[in-house]
N, C-alpha and C positions, 0 to 999 in steps of 0.2 A: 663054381659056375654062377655067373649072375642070375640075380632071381629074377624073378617078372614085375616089370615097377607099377608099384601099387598106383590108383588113381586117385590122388589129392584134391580135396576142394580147397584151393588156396583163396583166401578172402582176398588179400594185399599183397602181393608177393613181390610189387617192382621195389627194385631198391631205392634209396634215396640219392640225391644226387650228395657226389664227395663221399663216398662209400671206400674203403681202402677192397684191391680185389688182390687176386695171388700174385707175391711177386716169383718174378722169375729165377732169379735169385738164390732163392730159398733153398736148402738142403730136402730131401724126401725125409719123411719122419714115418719110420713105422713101429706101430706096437707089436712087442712080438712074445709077452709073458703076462700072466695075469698071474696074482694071489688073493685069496679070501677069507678073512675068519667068519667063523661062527657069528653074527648079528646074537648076544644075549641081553638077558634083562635082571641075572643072577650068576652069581659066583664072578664077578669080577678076577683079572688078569692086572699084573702089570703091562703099564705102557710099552715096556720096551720087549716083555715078552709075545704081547699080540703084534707089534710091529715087524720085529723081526722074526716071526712065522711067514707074515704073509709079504714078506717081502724075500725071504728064502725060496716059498714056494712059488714065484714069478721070477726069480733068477734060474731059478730051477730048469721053471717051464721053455726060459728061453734059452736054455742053454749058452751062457755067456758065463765068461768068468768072474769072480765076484772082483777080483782087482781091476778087471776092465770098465768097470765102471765110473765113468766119471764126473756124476755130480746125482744127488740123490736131492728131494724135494719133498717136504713134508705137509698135508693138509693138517691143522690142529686150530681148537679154538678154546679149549678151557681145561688145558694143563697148567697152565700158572695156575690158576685160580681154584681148581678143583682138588691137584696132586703136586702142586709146588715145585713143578718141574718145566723150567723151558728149557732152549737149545734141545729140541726134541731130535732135529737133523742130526747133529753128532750121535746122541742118546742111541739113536736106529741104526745110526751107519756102523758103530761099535757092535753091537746087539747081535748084527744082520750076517759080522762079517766081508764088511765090504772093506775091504787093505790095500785098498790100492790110492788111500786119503784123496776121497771124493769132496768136491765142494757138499757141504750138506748144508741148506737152510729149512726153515720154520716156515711154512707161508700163511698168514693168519688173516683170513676174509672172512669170520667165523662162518656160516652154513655153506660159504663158499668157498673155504678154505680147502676143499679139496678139488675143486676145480680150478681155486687160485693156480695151485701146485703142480695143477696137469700144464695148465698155461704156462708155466713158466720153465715148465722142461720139456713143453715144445718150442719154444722161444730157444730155447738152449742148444737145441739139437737141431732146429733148420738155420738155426746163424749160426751153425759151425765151433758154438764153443768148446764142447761136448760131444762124441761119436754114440755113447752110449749110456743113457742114465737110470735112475729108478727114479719114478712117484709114486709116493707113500700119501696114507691117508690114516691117521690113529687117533680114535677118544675115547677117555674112561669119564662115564660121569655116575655107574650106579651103585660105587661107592660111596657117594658122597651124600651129605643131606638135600632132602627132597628142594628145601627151601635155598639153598646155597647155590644148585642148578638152576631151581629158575631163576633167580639172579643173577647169574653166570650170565643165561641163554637172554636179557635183558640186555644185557652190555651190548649187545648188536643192535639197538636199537638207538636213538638219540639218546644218552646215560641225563644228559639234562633238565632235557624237553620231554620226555616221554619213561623211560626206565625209572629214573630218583621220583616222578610221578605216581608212581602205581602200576604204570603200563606193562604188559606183556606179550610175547606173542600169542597168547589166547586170546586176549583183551585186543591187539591187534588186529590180529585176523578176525578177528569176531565182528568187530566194527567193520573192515571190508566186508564180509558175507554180509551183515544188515544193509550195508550202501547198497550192493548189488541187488539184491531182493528187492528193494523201494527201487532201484533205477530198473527194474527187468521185471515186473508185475506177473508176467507170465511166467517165469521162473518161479516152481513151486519149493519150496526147502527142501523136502524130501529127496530131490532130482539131485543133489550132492552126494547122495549115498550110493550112485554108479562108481563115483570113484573108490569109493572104501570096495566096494564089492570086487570090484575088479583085480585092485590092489592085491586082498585077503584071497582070491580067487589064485592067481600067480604065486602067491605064495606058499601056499599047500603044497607046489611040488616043486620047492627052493629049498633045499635041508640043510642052507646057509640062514633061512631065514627064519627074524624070531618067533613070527605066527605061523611056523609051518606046522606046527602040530595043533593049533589052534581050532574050532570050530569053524566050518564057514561062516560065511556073513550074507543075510541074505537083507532083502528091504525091511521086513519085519524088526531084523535084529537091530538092523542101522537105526528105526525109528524107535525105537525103546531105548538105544541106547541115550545116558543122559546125559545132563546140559552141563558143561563144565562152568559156563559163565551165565549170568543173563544174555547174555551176545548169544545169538545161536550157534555156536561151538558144540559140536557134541565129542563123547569120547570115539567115536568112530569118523571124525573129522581130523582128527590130529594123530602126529605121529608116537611113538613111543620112547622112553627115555630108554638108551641103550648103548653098549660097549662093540668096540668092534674095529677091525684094520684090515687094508685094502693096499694093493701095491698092483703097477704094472711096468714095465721097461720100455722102453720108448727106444731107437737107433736109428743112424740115417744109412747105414751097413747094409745096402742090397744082399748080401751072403750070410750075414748073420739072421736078417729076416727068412731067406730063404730055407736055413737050416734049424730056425729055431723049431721047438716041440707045439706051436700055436696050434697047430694043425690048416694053417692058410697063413698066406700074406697079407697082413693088412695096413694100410696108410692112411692115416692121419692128415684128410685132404684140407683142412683148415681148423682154422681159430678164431674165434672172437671175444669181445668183453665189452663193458658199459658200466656204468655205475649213474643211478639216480640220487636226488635228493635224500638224504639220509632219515627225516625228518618226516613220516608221513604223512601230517598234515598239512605241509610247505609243497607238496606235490599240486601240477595245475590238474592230474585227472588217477586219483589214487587208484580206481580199477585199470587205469591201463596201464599199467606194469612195461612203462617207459626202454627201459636197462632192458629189458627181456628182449623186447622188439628190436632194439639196436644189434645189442650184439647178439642176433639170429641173421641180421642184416648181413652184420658183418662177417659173421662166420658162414655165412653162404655165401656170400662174397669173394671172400679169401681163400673156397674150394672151388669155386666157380662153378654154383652149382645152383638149384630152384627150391623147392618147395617141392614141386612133382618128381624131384628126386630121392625123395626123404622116403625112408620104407619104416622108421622105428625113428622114436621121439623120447629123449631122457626127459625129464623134467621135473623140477622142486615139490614134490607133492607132501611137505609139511604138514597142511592143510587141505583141506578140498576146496577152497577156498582158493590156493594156490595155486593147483592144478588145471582149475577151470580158466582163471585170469591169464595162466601161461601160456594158453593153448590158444589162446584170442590174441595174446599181444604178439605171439611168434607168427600168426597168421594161415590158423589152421579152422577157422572157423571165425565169425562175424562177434564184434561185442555183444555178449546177453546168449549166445548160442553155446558156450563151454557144456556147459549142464547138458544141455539140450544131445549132444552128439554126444557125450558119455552114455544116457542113458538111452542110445539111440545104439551101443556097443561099435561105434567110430573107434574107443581105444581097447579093444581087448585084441588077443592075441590074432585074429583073423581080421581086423578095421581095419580102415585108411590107416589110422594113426596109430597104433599101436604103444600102450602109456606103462610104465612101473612094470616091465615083464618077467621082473623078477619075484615082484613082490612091495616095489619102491620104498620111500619114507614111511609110507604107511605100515607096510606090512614085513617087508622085507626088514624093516628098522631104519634109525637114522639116528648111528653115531657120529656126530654133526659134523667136525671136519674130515672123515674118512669116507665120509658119502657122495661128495664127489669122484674119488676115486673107486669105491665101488661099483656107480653106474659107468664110469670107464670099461673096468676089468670085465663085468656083463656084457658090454657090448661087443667085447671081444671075444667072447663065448658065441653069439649069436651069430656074428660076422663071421665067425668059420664055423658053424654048423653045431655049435657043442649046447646048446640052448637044453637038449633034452627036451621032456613035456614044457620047457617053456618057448620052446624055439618058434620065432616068428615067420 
């Protein structure tokens, strides 16, 4: 049954002009399987054994045959570098089971790398390439040394200008939260710690996720927690190093959606993407998280849909830092107001906006390219009723 549409304060919501909208065209795209592993931060798996669990248990769920499959999609960002393994697509497609010699590629956007892979097998599946595919999501980094990951997790950053540097994303982010504090004086530091709490809050009764057994987090904890960098980063600002894989099945199959185990039918009303300057200092306004806004434009766009339509909001919460910027630039609230409606409970389970309902990067974990594809599989949870205590 449709729910009752929440009331949005959209700050910006008209789109820009030369926006692409839905074409006609298009094939219907619906999810109709989800898989999840365990989010840990110990005892490490092979890649190809967390891959192909959770991509068995979303074949599963949808009830499709594994050789009807035809084309599988992989988020990953630091298996070359971390386990000496690319061609991860085949790797899972072998693993998984899937015999019916599906295209399998690698898609590497590293922290995006699993949303790369959602995009690209809905690309796949509304241009008719493909009736029915899987997007995977797999990373192992807590095997590896402490210091090898953060250099790994550098590489997304200009490796020239900014990574061979010293930079990283703590040092990164760290520098936007200090811009923001000096640009938003009323923005007190503390007011970042709504999103850890929130995070840490949804996570407790996520038993996919790796703080689920974790203490809460309340203001206190968050302000004790300590400073990773001179940057105001704290540990309860960033997300945690972790293993983990995420799969969903995608089809344009009216009958197959209809029969799958989802428990609803749900479609996949659009898409969108952006890419900014790579370079964060070459950016003309680095809090406004340029890429974000675009492609929120265009994936409303291309469902033909508003802002006041949105009842639940995925988003990169890395950082709290992150969280607050994305939530401005997607036009959910005024620049310098992030903080402010976090700690105003705008995103918990009952707000306008509703943020991390599972437990997000922060709490829920963030094995970096299967994290796209986890906030997929949740939402697919959510979208038919199966949220549990997190259901929105």
């Amino acid at each position: 049954a449709p729910k009752k549409m929440r009331k949005v304060r959209v700050f910006e919501g008209t789109l820009r002009r030369g926006m692409a909208t839905a074409a006609s065209s298009a094939r219907p795209v619906y999810m109709v399987g989800q898989g999840m592993t365990p989010v840990v931060r110990k005892n490490p798996r092979p890649l190809r054994e967390m891959g192909a669990d959770a991509i068995k248990a979303a074949v599963s769920e949808a009830r499709v045959d594994p050789k009807d499959v035809g084309g599988l999609y992989v988020g990953n960002m630091l298996a070359g570098m971390l386990s000496y393994q690319q061609h991860i697509g085949p790797l899972l497609s072998q693993s998984a089971g899937l015999t019916g010699m599906p295209e399998s590629v690698t898609a590497e956007a590293c922290c995006g790398a699993g949303g790369a892979a959602l995009r690209l097998g809905y690309a796949a599946v509304a241009g008719g390439q493909h009736t029915t595919v899987v997007v995977a999501g797999v990373e192992g980094m807590i095997h590896a040394d402490k210091g090898n990951v953060t250099k790994g997790l550098a590489a997304a950053s200009d490796w020239e200008r900014e990574g061979s540097k010293g930079e990283t994303f703590v040092t990164l982010n760290g520098r936007l939260m200090k811009l923001y504090c000096e640009k938003y004086p009323h923005v007190a530091r503390e007011d970042f710690g709504a999103f850890s709490i929130n995070a840490h809050r949804n996570a407790a009764t996520n038993p996919l996720a790796t703080f689920q057994a974790a203490k809460p987090v309340d203001w206190a904890k968050y302000a004790d927690s300590p400073l990773i960098t001179d940057c105001p980063i704290r540990v309860m600002d960033a997300s945690p190093t972790c293993d983990g894989a995420a799969a969903v099945v995608l089809t344009s199959d009216p009958a197959v959606a209809a029969a799958s185990g989802a428990g609803g039918v749900v479609r996949v009303a659009g898409s969108g993407a952006a890419s900014d300057l790579l370079c964060v200092e070459d950016r003309q306004d680095p809090l406004g998280l340029a890429a974000a806004r675009a492609s929120t434009e265009r994936a409303l766009a291309s469902a033909g849909v508003t802002l006041n339509h949105i009842d639940i909001f995925e988003l990169h919460d890395a950082y709290s830092i992150m969280a607050c910027l994305s939530l401005e630039a997607s036009g959910f609230c005024p620049p310098g107001e992030g903080a402010n409606i976090a700690k105003e409970g705008a995103i918990g389970l009952q707000g306008y906006v509703p943020i991390a309902t599972f437990g997000g990067l922060k709490a829920r974990g963030h094995p970096v390219g299967a994290t796209g594809v986890y906030q997929a599989a949740e939402m697919l949870l959510q979208l038919t009723g199966r949220g549990g205590e997190n259901q929105v």
